[in-house]
C-alpha positions in Angstrom: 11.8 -6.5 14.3 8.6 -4.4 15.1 5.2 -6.1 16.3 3.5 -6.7 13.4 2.0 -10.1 14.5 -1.3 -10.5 12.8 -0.9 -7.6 10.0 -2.1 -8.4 7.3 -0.4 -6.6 3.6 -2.1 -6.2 0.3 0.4 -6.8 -2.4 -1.5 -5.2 -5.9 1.1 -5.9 -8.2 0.9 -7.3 -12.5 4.4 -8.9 -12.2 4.3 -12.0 -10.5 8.1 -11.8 -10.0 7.8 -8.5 -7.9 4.6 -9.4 -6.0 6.2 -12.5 -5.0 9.4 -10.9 -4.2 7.5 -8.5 -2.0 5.9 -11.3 -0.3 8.6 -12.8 0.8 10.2 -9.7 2.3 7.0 -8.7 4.1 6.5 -12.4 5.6 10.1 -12.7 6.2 9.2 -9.6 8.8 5.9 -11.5 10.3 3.2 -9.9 8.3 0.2 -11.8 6.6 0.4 -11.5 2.7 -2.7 -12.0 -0.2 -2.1 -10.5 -3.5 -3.7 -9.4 -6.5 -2.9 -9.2 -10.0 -4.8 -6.0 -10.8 -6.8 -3.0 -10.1 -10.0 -5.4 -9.9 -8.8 -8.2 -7.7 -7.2 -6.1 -5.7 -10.3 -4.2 -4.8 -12.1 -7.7 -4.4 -9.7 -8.3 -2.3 -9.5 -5.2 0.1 -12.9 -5.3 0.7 -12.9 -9.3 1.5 -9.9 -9.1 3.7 -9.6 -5.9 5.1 -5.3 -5.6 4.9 -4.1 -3.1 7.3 -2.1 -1.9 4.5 -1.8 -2.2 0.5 1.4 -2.0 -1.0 -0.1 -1.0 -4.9 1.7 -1.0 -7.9 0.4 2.2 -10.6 1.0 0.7 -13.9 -0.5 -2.4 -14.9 -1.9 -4.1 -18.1 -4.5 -1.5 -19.0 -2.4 1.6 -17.7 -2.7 3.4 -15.2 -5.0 1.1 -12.7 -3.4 2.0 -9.6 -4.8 5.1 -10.0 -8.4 4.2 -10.6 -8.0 1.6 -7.2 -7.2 4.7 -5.6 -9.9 6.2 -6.5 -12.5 3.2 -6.1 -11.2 2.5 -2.8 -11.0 5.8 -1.4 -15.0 6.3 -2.2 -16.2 2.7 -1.2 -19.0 2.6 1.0 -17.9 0.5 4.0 -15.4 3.1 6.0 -13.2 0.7 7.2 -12.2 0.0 3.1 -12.4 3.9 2.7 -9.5 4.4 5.4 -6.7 1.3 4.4 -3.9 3.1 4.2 -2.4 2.5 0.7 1.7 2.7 0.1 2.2 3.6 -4.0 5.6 1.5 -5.3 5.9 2.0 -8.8 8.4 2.5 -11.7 6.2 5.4 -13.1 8.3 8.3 -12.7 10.8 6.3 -14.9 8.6 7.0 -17.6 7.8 10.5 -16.7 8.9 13.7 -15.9 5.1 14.5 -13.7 5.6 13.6 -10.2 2.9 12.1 -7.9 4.0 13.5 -4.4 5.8 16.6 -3.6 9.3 17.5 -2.8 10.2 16.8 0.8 10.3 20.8 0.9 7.8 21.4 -0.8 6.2 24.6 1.1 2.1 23.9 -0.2 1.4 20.6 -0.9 1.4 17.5 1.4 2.0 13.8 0.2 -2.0 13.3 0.5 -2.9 15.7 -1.5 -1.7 14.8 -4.9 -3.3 11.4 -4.5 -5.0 10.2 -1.4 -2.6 7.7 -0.2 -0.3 7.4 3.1 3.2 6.7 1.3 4.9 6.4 -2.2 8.3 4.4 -3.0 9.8 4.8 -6.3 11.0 1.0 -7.8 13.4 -0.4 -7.3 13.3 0.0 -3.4 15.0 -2.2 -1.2 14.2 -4.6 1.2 14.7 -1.8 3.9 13.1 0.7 2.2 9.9 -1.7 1.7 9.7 -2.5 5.3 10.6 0.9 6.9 7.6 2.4 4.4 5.5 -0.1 5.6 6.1 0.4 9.4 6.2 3.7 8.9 2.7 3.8 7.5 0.9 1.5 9.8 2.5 3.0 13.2 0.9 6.7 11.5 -2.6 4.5 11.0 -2.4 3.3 14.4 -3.3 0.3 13.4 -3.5 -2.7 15.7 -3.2 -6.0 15.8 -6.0 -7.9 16.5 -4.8 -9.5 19.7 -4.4 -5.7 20.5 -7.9 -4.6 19.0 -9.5 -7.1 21.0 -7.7 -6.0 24.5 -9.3 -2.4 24.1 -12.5 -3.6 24.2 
């Protein structure tokens, strides 16, 4: 297991199954884990807590929020919210054929710019896949931990 004392995950999923299911994977690894329900208290939430990363479902009760915490997030005015890295796990491209990232060989586009987030996982992902995404993620944020933040000072 990686370092991830003190790293603190977002969990922005409707289905209190999943979002608990995803907690106990992520604290099962060491990391810190709030959640929220939807779109709204999820965005309460980022901007109370500061996560290091959100793990955020797309569809929830009124659609497509994921999308519009994207959005919110990405253009809030404190720039510490602005720059959470945010790692999209949904069931969306069960339901259509439009995808939301690019083809890993996909010559034009990056990841980032079909939607201004740092990973996708399509649902069902495993355990592994969860974690892996999520260290994957916050190793390319350089985040620290805050035992780590405070030893640069």
């Amino acid at each position: 297991m990686s370092e991830v004392s003190g790293k603190k995950v977002l969990v922005v999923e409707d289905d209190p199954d999943a979002a608990e299911t995803l907690q106990i994977v992520l604290e099962d690894e060491g990391y810190s884990v709030s959640r929220a329900a939807s779109a709204e208290e999820g965005l309460q939430k980022a901007r109370a807590e500061k996560p290091d990363v959100v793990l955020l479902d797309i569809m929830m009760p009124s659609g497509t929020e994921g999308f519009h915490f994207v959005w919110e997030l990405r253009k809030d005015a404190d720039e510490e919210c602005r720059n959470i890295p945010i790692i999209v796990l949904t069931a969306i491209h069960d339901k259509t054929w439009v995808r939301f990232y690019p083809q890993k060989d996909d010559p034009v586009y990056q990841p980032s710019e079909y939607l201004p987030v740092q990973g996708f996982l399509d649902k069902p992902a495993s355990s592994e896949q969860i974690v892996s995404k999520v260290e994957e993620v916050l190793a390319e944020a350089g985040t620290a931990s805050p035992e780590e933040k405070g030893s640069e000072s």
